[in-house]
C-alpha positions as CSV (number, residue, x, y, z in Angstrom):
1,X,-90.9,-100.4,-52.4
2,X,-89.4,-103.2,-54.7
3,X,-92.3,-102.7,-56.9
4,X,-91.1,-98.8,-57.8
5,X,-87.6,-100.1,-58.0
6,X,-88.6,-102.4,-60.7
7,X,-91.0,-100.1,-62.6
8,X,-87.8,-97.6,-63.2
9,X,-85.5,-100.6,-64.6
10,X,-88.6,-101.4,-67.0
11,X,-89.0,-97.8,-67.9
12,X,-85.1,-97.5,-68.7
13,X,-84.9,-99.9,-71.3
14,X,-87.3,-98.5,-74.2
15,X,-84.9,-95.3,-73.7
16,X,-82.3,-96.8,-73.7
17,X,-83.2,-98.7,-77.2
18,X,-84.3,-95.5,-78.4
19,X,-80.4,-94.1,-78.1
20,X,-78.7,-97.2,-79.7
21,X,-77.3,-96.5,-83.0
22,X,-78.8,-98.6,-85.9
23,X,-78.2,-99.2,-89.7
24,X,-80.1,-96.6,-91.4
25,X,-81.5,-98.9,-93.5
26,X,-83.1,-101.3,-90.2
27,X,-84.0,-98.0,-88.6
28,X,-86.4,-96.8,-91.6
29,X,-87.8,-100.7,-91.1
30,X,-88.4,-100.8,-87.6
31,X,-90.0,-97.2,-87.8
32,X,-94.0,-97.4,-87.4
33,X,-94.6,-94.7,-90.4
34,X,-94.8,-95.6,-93.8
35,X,-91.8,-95.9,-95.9
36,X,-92.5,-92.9,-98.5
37,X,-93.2,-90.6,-96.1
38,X,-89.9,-91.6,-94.3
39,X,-88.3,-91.8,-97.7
40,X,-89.1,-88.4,-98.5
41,X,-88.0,-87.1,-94.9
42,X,-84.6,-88.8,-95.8
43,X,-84.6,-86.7,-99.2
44,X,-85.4,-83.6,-97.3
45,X,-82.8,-84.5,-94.4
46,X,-80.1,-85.1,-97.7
47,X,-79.6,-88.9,-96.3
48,X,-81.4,-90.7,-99.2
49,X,-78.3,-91.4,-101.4
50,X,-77.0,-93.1,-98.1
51,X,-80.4,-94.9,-97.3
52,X,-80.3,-96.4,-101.0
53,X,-76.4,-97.9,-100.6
54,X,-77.3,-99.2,-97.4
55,X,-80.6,-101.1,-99.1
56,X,-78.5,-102.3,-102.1
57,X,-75.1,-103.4,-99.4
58,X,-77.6,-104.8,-96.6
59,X,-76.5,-108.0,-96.1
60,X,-73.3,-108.5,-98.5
61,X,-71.2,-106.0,-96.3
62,X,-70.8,-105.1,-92.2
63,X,-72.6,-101.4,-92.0
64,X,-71.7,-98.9,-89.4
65,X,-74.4,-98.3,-87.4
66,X,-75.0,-94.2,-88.1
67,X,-78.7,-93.2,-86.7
68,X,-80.7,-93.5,-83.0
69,X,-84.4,-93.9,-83.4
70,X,-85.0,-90.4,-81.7
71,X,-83.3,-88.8,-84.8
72,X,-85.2,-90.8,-87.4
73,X,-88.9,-89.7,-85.5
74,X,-87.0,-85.9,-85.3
75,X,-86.2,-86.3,-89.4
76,X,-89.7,-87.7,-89.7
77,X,-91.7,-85.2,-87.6
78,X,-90.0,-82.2,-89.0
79,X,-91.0,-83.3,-92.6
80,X,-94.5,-83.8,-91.5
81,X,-94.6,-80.4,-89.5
82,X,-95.8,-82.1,-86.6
């Protein structure tokens, strides 16, 4: 019975990761796909002008974290049509 107990608490955390709100610009890192296809989902999504001033101010100024993982792969899989 333990053993179920602890194989929900394991499976909670990738969700829970997958909600957290990142920097758009560690967000587009962390993501598996390659950047010009995410790039070009963040033109089509009209969040590339923000993706480009959090590249150039990553690192030289505190960003407000402004996107969840599950709404990059939505942006991403809607470009793609999958």
């Amino acid at each position: 019975m333990t053993k179920k107990k602890s194989e929900k608490n394991s499976n909670k955390t990738p969700a829970k990761a997958a909600k957290e709100k990142l920097i758009l610009f560690e967000a587009v890192q962390q993501h598996p796909e390659e950047n010009f296809v995410i790039v070009g989902a963040l033109s089509k999504a009209g969040l590339l002008q923000q993706y480009r001033t959090e590249e150039a101010e990553y690192g030289i100024e505190d960003l407000t974290p402004s996107i969840t993982m599950d709404e990059l792969n939505k942006i991403v899989k809607d470009f793609l049509g999958a």
